[in-house]
C-alpha positions as CSV (number, residue, x, y, z in Angstrom):
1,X,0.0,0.0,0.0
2,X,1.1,3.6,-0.7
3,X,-0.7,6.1,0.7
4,X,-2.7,6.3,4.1
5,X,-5.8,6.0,2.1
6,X,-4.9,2.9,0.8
7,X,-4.2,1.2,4.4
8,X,-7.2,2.9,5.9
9,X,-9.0,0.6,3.2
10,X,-7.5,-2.8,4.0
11,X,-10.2,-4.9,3.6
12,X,-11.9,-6.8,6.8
13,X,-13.4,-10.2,5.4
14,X,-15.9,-11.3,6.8
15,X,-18.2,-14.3,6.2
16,X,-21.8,-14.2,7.0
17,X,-23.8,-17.4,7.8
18,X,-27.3,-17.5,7.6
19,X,-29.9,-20.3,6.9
20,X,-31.5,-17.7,4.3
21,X,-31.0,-15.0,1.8
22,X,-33.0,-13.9,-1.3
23,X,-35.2,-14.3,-2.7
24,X,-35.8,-16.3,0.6
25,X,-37.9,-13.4,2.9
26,X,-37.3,-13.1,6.5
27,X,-35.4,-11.0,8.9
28,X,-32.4,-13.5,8.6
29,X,-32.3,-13.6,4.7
30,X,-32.7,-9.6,4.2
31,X,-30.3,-8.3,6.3
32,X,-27.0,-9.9,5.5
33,X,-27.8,-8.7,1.8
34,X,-28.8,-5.1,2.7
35,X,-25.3,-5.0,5.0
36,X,-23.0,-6.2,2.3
37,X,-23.3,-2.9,-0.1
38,X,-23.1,-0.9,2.4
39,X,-20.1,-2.1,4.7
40,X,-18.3,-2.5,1.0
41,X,-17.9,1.5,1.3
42,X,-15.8,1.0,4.5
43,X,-13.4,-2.0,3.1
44,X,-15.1,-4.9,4.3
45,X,-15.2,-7.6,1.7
46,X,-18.3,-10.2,2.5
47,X,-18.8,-13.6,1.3
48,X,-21.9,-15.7,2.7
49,X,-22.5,-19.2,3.9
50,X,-26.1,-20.0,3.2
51,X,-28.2,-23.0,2.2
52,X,-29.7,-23.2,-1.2
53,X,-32.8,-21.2,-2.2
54,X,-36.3,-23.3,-1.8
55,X,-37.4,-22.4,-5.3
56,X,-34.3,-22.7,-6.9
57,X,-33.4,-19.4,-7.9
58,X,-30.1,-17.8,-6.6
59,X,-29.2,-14.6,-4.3
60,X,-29.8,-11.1,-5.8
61,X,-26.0,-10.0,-5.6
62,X,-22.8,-10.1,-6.6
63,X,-20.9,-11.3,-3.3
64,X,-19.6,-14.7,-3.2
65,X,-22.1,-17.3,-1.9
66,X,-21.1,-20.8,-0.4
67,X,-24.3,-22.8,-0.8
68,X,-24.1,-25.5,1.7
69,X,-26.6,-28.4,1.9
70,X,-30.0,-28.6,4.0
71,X,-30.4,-31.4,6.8
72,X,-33.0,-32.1,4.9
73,X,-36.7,-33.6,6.7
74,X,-36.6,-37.7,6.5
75,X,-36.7,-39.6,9.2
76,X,-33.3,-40.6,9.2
77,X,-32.6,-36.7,9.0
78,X,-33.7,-35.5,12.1
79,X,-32.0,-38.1,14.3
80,X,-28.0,-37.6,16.2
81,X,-26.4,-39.6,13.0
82,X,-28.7,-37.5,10.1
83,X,-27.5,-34.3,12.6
84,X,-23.7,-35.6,12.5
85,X,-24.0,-36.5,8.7
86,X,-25.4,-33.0,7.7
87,X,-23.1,-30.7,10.0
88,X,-20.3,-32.3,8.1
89,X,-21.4,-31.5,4.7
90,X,-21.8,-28.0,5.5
91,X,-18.7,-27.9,7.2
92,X,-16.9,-28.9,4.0
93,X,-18.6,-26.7,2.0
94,X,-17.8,-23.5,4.7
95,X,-14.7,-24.5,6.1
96,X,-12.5,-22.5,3.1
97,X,-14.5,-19.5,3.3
98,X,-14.3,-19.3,7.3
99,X,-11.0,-19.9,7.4
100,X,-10.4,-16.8,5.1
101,X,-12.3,-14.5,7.3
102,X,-11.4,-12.4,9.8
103,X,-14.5,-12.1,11.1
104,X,-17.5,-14.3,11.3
105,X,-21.0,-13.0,11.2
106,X,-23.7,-15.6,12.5
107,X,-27.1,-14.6,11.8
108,X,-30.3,-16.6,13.9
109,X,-29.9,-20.0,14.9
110,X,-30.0,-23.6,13.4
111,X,-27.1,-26.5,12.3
112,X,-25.5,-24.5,9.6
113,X,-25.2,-21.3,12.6
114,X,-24.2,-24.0,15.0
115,X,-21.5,-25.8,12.5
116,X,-20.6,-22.1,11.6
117,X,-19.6,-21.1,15.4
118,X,-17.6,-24.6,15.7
119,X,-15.8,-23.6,12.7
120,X,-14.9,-20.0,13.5
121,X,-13.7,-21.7,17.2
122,X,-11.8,-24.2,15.0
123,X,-10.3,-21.7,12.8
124,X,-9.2,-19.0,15.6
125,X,-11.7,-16.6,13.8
126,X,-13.8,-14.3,16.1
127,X,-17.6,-14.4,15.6
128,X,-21.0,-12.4,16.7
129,X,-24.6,-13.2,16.3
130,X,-27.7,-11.3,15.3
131,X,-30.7,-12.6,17.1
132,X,-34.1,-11.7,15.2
133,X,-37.0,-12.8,17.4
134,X,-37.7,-16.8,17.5
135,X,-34.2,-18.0,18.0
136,X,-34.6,-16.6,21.5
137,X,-38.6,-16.3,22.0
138,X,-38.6,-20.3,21.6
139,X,-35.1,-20.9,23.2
140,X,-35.4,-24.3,25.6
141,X,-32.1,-24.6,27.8
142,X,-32.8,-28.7,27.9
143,X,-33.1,-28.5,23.7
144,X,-31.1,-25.6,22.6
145,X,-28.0,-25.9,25.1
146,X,-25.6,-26.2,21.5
147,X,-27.3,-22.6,20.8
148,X,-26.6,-21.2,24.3
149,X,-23.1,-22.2,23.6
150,X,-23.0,-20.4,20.4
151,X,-24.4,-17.0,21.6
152,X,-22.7,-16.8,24.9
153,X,-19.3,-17.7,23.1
154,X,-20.1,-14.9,20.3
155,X,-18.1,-11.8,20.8
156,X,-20.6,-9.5,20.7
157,X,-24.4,-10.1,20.7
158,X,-27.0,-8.0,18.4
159,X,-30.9,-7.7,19.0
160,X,-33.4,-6.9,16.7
161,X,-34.9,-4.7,19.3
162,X,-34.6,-3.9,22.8
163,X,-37.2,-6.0,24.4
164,X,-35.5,-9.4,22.6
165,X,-32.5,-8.4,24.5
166,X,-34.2,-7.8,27.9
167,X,-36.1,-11.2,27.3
168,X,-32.7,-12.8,26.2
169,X,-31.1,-11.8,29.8
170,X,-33.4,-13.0,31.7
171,X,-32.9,-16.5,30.0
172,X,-29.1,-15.6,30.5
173,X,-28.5,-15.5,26.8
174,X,-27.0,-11.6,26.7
175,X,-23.7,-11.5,28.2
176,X,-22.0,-8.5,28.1
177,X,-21.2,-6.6,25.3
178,X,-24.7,-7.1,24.2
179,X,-26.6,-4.3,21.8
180,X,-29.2,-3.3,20.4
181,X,-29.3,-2.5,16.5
182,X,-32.7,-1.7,14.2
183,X,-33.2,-3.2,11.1
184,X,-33.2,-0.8,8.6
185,X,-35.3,0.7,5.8
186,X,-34.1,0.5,2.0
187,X,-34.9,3.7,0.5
188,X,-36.7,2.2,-2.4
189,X,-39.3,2.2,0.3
190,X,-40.3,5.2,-0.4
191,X,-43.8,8.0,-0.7
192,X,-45.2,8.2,-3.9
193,X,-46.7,11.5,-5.1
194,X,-50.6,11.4,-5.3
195,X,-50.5,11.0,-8.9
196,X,-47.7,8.6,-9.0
197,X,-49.8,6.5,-6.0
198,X,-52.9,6.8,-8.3
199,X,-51.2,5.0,-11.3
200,X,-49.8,2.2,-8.8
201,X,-53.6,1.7,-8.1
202,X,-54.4,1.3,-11.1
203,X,-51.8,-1.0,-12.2
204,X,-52.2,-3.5,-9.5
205,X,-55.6,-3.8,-10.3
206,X,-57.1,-2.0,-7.2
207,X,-60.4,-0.7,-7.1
208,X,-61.2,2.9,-5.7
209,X,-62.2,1.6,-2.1
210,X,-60.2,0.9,0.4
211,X,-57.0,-0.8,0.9
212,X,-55.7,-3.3,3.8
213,X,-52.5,-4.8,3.5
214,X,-50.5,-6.9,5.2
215,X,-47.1,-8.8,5.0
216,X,-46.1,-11.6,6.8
217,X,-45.0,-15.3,6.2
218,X,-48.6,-17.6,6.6
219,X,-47.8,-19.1,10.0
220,X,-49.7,-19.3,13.3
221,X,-47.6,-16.6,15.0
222,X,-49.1,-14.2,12.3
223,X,-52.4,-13.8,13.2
224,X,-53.9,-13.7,9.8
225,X,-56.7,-15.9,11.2
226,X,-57.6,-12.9,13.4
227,X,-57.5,-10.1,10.3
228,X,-59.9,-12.6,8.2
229,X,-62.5,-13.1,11.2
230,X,-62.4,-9.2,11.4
231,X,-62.9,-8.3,7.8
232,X,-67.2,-9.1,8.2
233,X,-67.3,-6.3,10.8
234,X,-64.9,-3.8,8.3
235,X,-67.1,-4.7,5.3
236,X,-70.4,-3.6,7.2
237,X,-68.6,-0.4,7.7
238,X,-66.9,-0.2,4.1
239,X,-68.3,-2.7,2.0
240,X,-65.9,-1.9,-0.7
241,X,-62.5,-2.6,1.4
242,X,-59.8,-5.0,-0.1
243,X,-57.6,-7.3,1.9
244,X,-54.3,-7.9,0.1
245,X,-51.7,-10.4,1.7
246,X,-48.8,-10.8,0.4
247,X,-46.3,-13.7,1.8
248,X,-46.1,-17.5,1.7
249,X,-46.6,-20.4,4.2
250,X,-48.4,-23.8,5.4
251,X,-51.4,-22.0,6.6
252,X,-52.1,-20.7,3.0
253,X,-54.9,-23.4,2.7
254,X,-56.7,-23.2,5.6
255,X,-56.7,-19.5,5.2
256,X,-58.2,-18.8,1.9
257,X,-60.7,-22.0,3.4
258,X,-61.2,-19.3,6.3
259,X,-61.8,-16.3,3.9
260,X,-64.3,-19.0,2.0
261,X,-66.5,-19.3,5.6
262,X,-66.5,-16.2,6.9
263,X,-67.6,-15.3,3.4
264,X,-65.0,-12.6,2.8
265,X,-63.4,-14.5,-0.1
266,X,-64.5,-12.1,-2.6
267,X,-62.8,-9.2,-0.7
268,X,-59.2,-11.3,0.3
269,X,-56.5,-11.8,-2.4
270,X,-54.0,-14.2,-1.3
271,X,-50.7,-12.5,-3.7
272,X,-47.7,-15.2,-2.5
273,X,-44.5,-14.0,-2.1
274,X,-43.7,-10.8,-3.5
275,X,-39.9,-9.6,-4.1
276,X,-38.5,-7.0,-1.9
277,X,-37.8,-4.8,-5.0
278,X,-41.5,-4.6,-5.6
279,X,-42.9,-4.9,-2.2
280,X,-42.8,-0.9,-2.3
281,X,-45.7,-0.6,-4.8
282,X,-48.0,-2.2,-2.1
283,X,-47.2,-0.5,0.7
284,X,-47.5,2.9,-1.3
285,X,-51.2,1.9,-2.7
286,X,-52.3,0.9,0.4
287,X,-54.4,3.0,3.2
288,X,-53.6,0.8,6.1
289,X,-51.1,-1.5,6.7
290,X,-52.9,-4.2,9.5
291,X,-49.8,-6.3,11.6
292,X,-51.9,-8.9,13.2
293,X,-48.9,-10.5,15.0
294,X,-49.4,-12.9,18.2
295,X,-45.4,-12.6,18.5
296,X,-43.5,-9.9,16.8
297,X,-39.9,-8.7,18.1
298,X,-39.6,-5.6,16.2
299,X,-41.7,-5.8,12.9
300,X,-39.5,-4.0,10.3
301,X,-42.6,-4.2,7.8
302,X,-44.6,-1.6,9.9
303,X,-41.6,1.0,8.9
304,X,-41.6,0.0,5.5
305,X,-45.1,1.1,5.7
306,X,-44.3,4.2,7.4
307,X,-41.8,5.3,4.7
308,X,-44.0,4.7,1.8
309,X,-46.8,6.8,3.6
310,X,-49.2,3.8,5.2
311,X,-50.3,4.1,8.5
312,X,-50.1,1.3,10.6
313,X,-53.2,-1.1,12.6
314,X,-50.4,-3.9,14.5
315,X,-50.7,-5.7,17.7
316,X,-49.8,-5.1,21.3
317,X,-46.6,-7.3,20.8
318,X,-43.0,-6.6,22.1
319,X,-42.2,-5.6,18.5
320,X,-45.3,-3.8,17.9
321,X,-45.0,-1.7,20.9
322,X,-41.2,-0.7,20.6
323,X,-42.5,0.3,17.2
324,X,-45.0,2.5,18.8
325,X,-42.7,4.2,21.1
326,X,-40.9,5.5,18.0
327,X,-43.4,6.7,16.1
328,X,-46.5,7.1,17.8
329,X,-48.3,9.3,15.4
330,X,-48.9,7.0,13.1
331,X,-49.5,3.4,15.0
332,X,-52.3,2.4,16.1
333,X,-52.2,-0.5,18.4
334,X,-55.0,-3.4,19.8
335,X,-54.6,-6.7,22.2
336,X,-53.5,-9.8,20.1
337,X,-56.0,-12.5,19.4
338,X,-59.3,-9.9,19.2
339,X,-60.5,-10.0,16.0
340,X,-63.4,-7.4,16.8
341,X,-60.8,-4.8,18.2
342,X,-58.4,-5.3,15.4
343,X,-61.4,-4.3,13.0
344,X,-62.6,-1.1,15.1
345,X,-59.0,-0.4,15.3
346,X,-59.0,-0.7,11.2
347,X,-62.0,1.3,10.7
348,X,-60.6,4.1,13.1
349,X,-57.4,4.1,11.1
350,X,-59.6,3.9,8.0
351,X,-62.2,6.8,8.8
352,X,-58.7,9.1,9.6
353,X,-57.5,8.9,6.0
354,X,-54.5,10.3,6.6
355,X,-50.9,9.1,5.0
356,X,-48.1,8.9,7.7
357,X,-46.7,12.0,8.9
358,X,-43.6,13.9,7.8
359,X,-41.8,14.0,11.0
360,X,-42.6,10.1,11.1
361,X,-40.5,10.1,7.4
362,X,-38.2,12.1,8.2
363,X,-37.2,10.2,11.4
364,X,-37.2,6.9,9.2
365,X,-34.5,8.6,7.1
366,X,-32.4,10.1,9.7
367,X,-32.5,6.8,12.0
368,X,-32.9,3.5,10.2
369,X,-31.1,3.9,7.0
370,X,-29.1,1.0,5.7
371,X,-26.0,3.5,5.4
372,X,-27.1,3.9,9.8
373,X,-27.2,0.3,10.1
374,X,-23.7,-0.6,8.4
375,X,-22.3,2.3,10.3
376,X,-23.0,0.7,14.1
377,X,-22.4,-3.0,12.9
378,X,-19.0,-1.9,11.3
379,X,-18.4,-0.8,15.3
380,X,-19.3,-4.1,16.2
381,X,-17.2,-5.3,13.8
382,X,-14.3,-3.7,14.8
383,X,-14.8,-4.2,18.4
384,X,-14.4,-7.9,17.8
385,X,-11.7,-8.4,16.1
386,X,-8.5,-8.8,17.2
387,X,-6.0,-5.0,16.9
388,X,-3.9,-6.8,14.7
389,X,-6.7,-7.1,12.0
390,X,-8.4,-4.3,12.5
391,X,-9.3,-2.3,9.6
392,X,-8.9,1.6,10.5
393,X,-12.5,1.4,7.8
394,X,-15.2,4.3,8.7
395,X,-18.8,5.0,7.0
396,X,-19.4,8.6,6.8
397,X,-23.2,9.9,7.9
């Protein structure tokens, strides 16, 4: 190197391993792609340790991906040897990139998170964790001692939102230094003008009554079971209302059987999976985004919402309530499990018609950008590595 510029861009390498990325959704999948650009502006070179896409497809980027194979769901697969068997495939298919890092990033929990830590432990190579929600809402100490071992050994610990952290110390699961650190907000999530937001209606097929949306993987913990036995009492007070939701799941099924008995069906558009890149012209055409959670720890979809100009009907969850304390303006919150008050909460946020507020957007921008993000998790970064590594990297505000 020549300069002082030069050096101060030495790369930090850094491998992230995660059971997802896209165009697999979830917390777990979205973040370590949304990090990579960014922390690129500071020197840090990423490659990723991941398991193959469901639907075949491959990740959106240009980083180097090591896909590693799934444990798969036989019989045979979910016993001690099928554990053994499938911890060492993905250990030979992660071992080269670990062992090339100076830095391991673990994201959530499972075998190849597990087989990950062991390697980094193997390999002298420091690690730390992001915990999103489940991986310590459902934490067992009798099932999950393997993952205890892998947080507490982690060199720094980072929670998707304050109250995961306070429920991870009371399970002893957030030694110190533990921290706290937001998802962010692309900025493709963005407000549209009324024109523009007219034409988005239009091209998604939308008619001119109102518009519920909501986001979330069809699972029990989602309460969509809730939002469809609440959509007879919205319709008696706007017969004209649309349910759109968008995400995939084992419930999808039994749902749209739901939507067929309540008799709602002709009002409820099951849409699948949507791609991040396009989730933006939903949120946008939408008048209310509804978060039925029963267990949410932060709920990064509600400031999605926010920043394309949706207000927001969620859930007295953890997540939804951190949420709340942010931007209270614009959130409007109800008890879990009470279909009737989720749809006088809906009609409320409906009869306002109002688009999020400008201090709410302008708080989005200012405190959960991706640039933000990258910025605190490069401290983190650098905090765990050893001085003899340490890249003298920064990301300007």
């Amino acid at each position: 190197m020549s300069n002082g510029t030069s050096e101060a861009r030495t790369a930090l390498r850094v491998t992230m391993v995660s059971p997802h990325l896209p165009p697999e959704q979830g917390a777990n999948a979205i973040l370590p792609a949304l990090l990579a650009p960014a922390l690129e502006l500071a020197g840090v070179t990423t490659r990723y340790v991941t398991h193959p896409p469901h639907h075949g497809a491959t990740v959106g980027t240009d980083r180097q991906v090591d896909y590693v194979p799934r444990r798969g769901r036989r019989r045979i697969d979910r016993t001690m040897f099928g554990a053994v068997s499938a911890g060492a495939r993905i250990a030979a298919g992660a071992t080269g990139a670990i062992r090339r890092s100076d830095l391991v990033h673990l994201h959530s929990n499972g075998l190849i998170v597990e087989v990950g830590d062991w390697l980094a432990s193997l390999c002298g190579v420091p690690s730390i964790i992001t915990l999103y929600g489940t991986d310590i809402w459902d934490y067992d100490p009798r099932r999950h001692a393997r993952f205890a071992r892998v947080v507490c050994r982690a060199k720094c610990r980072v929670f998707y939102s304050q109250r995961l952290l306070e429920y991870a110390r009371d399970l002893n699961l957030a030694p110190e230094p533990s921290v706290v650190v937001y998802a962010p907000v692309p900025p493709a999530f963005r407000l549209p003008s009324e024109a523009e937001r007219r034409l988005l209606r239009e091209e998604l097929g939308l008619s001119a009554g109102p518009v519920l949306l909501t986001v979330k993987r069809l699972h029990p913990v989602a309460g969509h079971e809730d939002l469809l036995r609440a959509m007879p009492i919205i319709l008696s007070a706007a017969p004209a209302t649309q349910l759109l939701l968008i995400g995939e799941g084992e419930l999808r099924g039994s749902l749209e059987a739901l939507a067929q008995a309540v008799g709602v069906t002709g009002h409820v558009r099951f849409l699948g999976a949507v791609p991040n890149d396009r989730l933006w012209r939903y949120y946008a055409a939408a008048d209310l985004f509804v978060l039925p959670s029963r267990l949410e720890s932060w709920g990064t979809v509600m400031l999605e919402s926010l920043a394309c100009g949706t207000p927001v009907v969620a859930t007295e969850t953890a997540g939804g309530c951190e949420v709340k304390q942010h931007f209270s303006d614009d959130i409007r919150l109800v008890e879990c499990e009470r279909p009737r008050s989720l749809a006088e909460a809906v009609g409320a946020g409906l009869g306002a018609s109002r688009r999020s507020s400008d201090a709410t957007r302008r708080k989005l921008a200012a405190n959960f950008s991706v640039a933000g993000c990258a910025r605190q998790y490069l401290e983190v970064y650098q905090s765990a590595v050893p001085d003899s590594t340490r890249a003298a990297a920064s990301l300007h505000p």
